[in-house]
ZAMI-502216 format. One record per residue (C-alpha): x, y, z. Coordinates in pm, 1 decimal, decimal comma. Example, Ala and Ser with C-alpha at 12.3 -4.5 7.8 and 13.67 -1.06 7.14 Angstrom:
<atoms>
((1230,0; -450,0; 780,0))
((1367,0; -106,0; 714,0))
</atoms>
This chain:
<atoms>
((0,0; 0,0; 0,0))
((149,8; 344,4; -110,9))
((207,6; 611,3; 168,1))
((-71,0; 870,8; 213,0))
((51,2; 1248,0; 44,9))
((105,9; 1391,8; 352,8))
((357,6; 1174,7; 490,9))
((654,8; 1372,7; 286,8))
((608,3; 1657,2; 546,8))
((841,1; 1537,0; 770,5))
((979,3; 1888,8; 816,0))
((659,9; 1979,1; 960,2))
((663,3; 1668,4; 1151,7))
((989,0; 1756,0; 1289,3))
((859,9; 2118,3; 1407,4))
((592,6; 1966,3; 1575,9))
((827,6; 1764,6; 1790,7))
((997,4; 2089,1; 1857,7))
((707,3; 2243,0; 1983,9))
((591,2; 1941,4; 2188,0))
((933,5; 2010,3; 2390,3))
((952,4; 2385,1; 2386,6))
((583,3; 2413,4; 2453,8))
((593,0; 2680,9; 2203,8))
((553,9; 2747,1; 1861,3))
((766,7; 3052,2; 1877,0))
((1054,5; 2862,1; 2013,2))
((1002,5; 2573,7; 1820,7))
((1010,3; 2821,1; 1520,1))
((1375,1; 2973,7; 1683,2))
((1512,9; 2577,2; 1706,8))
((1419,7; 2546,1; 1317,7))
((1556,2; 2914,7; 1208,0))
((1246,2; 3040,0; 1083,8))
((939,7; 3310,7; 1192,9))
((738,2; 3244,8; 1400,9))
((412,7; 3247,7; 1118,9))
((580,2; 3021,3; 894,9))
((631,7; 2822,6; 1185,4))
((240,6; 2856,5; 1203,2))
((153,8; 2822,5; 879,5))
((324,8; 2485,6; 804,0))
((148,8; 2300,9; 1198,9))
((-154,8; 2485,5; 1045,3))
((-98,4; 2312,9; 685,2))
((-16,5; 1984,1; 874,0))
((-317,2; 1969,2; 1065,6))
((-571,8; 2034,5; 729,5))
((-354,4; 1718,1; 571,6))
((-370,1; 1475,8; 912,3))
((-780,2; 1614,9; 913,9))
((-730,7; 1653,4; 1300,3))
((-670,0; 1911,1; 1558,8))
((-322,1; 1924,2; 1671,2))
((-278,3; 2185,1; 1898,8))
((-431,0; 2404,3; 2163,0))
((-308,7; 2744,4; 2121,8))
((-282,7; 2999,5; 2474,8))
((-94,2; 3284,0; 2616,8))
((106,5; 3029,7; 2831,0))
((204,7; 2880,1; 2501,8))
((56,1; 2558,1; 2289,0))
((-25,6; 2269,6; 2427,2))
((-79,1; 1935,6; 2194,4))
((-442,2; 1784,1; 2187,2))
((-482,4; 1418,4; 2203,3))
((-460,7; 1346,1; 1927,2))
((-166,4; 1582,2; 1850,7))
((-19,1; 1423,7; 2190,1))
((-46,4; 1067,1; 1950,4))
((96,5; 1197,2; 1663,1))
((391,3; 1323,0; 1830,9))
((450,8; 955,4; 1959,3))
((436,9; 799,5; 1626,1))
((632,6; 1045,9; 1487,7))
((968,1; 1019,1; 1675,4))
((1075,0; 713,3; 1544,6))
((975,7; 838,8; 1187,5))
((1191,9; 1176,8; 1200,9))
((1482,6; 967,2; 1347,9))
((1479,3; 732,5; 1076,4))
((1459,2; 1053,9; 840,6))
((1750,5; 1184,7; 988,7))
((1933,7; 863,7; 940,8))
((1831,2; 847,8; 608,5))
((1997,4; 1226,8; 563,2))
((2251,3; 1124,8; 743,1))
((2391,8; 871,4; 554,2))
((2339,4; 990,7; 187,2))
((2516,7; 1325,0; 335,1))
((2789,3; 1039,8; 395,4))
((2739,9; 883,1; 39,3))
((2785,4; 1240,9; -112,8))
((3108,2; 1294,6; 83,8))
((3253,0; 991,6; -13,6))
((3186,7; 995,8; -329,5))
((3353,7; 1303,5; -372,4))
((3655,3; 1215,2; -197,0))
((3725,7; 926,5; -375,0))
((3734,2; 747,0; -725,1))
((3688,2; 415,4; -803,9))
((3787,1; 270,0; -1123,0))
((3804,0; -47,0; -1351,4))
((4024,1; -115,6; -1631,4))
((4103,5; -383,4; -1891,8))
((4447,3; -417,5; -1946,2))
((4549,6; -219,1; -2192,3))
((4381,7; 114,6; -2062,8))
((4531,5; 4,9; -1715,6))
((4833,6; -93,8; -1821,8))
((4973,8; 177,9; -2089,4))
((4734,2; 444,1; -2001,8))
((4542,5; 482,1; -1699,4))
((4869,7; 564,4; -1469,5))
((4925,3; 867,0; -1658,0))
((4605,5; 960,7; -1648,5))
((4588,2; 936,8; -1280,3))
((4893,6; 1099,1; -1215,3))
((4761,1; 1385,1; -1410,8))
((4479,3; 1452,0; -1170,5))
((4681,8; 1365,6; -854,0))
((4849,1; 1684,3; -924,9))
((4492,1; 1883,1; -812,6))
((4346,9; 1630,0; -603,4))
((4692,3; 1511,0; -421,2))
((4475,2; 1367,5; -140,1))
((4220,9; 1174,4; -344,5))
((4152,3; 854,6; -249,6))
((4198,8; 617,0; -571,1))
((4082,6; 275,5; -636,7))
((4187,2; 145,8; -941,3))
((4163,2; -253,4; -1026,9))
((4231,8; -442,1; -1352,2))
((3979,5; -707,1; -1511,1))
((3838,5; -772,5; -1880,1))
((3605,6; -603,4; -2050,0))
((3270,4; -849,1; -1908,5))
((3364,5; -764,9; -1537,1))
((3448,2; -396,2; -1583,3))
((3079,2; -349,4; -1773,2))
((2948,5; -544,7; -1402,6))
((3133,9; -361,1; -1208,8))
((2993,1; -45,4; -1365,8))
((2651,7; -161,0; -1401,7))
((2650,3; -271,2; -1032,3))
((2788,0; 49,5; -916,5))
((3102,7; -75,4; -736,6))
((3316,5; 146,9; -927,3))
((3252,2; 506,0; -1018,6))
((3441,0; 432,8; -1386,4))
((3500,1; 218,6; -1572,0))
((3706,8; 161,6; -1964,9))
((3690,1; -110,0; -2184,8))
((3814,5; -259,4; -2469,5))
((3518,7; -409,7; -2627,3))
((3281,8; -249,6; -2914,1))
((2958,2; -312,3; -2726,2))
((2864,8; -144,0; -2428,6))
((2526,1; -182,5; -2252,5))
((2279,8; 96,0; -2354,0))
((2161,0; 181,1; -2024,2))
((2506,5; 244,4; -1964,0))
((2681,1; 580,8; -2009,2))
((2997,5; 572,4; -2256,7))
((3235,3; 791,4; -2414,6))
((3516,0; 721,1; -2686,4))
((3854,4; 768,4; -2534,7))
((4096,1; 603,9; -2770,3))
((4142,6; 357,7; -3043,3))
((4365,8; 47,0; -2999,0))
((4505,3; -220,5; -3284,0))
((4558,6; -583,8; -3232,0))
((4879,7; -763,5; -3324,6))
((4908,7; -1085,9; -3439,9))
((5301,6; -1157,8; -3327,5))
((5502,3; -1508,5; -3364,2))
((5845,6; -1578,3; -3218,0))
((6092,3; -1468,4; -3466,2))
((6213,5; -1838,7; -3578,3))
((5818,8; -1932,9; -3591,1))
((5732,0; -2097,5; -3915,4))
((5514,1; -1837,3; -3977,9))
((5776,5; -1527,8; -3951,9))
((5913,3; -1609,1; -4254,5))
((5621,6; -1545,0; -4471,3))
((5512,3; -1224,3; -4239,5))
((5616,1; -981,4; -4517,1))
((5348,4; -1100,5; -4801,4))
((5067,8; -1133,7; -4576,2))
((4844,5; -1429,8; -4496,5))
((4450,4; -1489,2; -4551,1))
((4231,2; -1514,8; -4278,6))
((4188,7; -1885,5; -4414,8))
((4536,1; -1918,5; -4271,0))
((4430,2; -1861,9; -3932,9))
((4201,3; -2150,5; -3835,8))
((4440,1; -2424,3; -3819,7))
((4685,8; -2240,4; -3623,8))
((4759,0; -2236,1; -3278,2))
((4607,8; -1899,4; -3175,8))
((4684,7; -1800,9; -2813,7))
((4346,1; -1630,5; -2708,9))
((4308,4; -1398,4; -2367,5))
((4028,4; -1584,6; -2167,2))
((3670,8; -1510,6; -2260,9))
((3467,1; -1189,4; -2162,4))
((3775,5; -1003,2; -2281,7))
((3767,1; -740,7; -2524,5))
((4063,1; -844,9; -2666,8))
((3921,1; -1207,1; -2774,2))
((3615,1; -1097,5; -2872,7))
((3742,9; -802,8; -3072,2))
((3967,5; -1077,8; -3235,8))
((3691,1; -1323,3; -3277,7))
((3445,8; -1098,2; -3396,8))
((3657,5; -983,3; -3698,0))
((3749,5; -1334,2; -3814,8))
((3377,0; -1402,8; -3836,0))
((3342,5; -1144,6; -4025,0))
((3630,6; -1186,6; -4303,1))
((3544,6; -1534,3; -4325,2))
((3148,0; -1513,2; -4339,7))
((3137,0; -1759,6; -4103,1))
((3209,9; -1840,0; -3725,0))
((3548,3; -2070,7; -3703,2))
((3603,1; -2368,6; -3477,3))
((3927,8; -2272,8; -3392,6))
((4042,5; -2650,2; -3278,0))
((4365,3; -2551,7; -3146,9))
((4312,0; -2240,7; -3003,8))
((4428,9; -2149,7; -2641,3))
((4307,6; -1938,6; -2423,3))
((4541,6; -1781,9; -2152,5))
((4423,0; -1534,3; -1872,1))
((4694,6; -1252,0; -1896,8))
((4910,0; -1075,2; -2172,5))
((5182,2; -1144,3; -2024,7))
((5175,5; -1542,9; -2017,9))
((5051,4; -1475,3; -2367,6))
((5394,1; -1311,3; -2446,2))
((5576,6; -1552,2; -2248,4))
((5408,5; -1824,7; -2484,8))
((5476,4; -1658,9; -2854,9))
((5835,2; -1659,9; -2697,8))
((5828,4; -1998,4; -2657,3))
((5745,7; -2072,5; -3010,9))
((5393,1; -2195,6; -2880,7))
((5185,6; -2024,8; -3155,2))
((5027,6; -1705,2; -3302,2))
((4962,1; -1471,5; -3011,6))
((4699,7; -1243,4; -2987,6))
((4744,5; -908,3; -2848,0))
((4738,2; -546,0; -2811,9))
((4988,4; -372,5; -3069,0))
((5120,7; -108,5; -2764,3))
((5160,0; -476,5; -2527,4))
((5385,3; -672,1; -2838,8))
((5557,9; -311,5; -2915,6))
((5868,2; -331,1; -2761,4))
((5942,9; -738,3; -2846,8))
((5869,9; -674,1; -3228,1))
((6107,4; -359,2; -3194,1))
((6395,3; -583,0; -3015,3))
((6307,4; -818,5; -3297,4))
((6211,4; -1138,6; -3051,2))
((5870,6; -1106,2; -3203,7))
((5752,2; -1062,1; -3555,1))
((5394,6; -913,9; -3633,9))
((5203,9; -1057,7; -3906,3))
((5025,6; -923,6; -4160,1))
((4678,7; -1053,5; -4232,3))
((4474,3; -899,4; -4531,1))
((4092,5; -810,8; -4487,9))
((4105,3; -855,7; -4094,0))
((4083,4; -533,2; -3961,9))
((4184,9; -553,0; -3578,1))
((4103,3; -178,8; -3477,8))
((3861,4; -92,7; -3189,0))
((3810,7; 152,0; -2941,4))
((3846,9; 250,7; -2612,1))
((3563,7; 334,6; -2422,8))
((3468,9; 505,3; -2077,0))
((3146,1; 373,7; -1916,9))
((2966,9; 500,4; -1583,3))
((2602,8; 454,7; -1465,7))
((2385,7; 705,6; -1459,2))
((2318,4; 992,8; -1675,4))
((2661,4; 1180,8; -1611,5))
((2924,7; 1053,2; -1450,6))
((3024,7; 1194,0; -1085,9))
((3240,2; 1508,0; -1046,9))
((3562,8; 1339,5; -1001,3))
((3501,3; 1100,9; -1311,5))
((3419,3; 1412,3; -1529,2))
((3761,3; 1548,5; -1436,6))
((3932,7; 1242,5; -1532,7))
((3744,2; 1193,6; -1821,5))
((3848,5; 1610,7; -1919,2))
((4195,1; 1506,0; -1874,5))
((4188,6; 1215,0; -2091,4))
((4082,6; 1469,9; -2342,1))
((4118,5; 1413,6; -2705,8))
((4064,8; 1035,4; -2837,1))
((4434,1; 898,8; -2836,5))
((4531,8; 647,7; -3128,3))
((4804,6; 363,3; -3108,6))
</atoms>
């Protein structure tokens, strides 16, 4: 059953149980900081919504009726529990402004999230930062459960009840060890075709990195591969750590195989019609995102590329 119209007066409530232990209405009026006839006005209001007398008016002071004398009972425990409730949003609202808490896939963690951070240490150098690394799947739940104030991603899709903002574009590598089979033909350029027989090392899935990966095979091939030898590893690192070890065709953000292909331990391949581009994405819940999070989100600034 829905509460009765009245019962969002709890200001005038409140004044009532002022008066009740002033014995006035001019005092009680003094304990709220207001006049003495708005003080009036609102008991008088109150009364013509309750539809009973609530006061006895003199020039010793006010005295409550019976049935004002029973509404003031009931009504403690309902202003208390209003003031709790004030209490601890005012507590919510503090917190939330002195701190930020943030989820990251890997590569925004990783390569570009510290700088980021750093950047608004320098105004806020007391914030209070969380910041914790997971794919693309649990930063979306994260976001969408309201753990974490923001959240970036990797992946294409993002919820639609979800805020979301562009931040950056990233490319996937394909990268072999350099005396892998495969390096040798890395300058002509393979076909998709080539790819579903090899061994693939994969990030685990619900990351954006796989599914970006995925998603754009399907697509060059018209049709969804088996994959029969693929491998799916939970980090980029052990990915790495496996392409090194001649264990197959790893799959990986370009900035994460950067400086291996540069020392020359790894070799990129080249795969025609498999576009491996996608972008980086902020997420929040809610139709803005909080103060803190908008200043982040201002210094991240203009959509980076790889």
């Amino acid at each position: 059953m829905p509460l009765p119209p009245w019962m969002t007066d709890l200001t005038a409530l409140d004044l009532l149980l002022s008066v009740a232990e002033t014995g006035s209405v001019g005092r009680a009026a003094q304990v709220h900081g207001i006049t003495q006839p708005s003080a009036s006005a609102r008991l008088a209001k109150l009364e013509r919504r309750l539809g009973v007398p609530l006061l006895v008016r003199s020039r010793r002071g006010s005295l409550l009726t019976p049935a004002g004398e029973a509404v003031v009972a009931w009504s403690h425990g309902v202003v208390d529990a209003a003031q709790t409730l004030a209490d601890g949003v005012l507590t919510l609202r503090a917190d939330r402004q002195a701190r930020l808490r943030i989820s990251a896939s890997l590569t925004v963690a990783e390569y570009l999230l510290p700088a980021w951070l750093l950047s608004l240490r320098r105004t806020h150098p007391g914030l209070d930062i969380a910041a914790g690394v997971a794919n693309s799947h649990d930063v979306i739940e994260a976001v969408r459960s309201g753990a974490v104030d923001l959240g970036f991603v990797e992946s294409p899709d993002v919820p639609a009840e979800l805020g979301s903002r562009v931040v950056g574009e990233d490319r996937l590598a394909l990268v072999v060890a350099a005396g892998y089979p495969l390096a040798a033909h890395a300058w002509r350029g393979l076909r998709p075709t080539d790819l579903a027989d090899q061994p693939l090392l994969l990030r685990e899935p619900g990351s954006g990195t796989r599914d970006t990966f995925l998603r754009a095979l399907e697509h060059a091939l018209g049709f969804a591969p088996s994959l029969p030898h693929a491998i799916s590893l939970g980090s980029t690192t052990t990915i790495l750590a496996t392409v090194r070890a001649g264990g197959g065709v790893g799959v990986i953000s370009a900035r994460a195989a950067a400086a291996a292909v540069d020392a020359g331990e790894l070799v990129e391949l080249r795969v025609d019609n498999l576009p491996l581009t996608r972008p980086l994405q902020a997420l929040w819940l809610g139709r803005a995102p909080t103060p803190l999070a908008t200043e982040l989100l201002t210094i991240v600034g203009t959509p980076l590329t790889p």
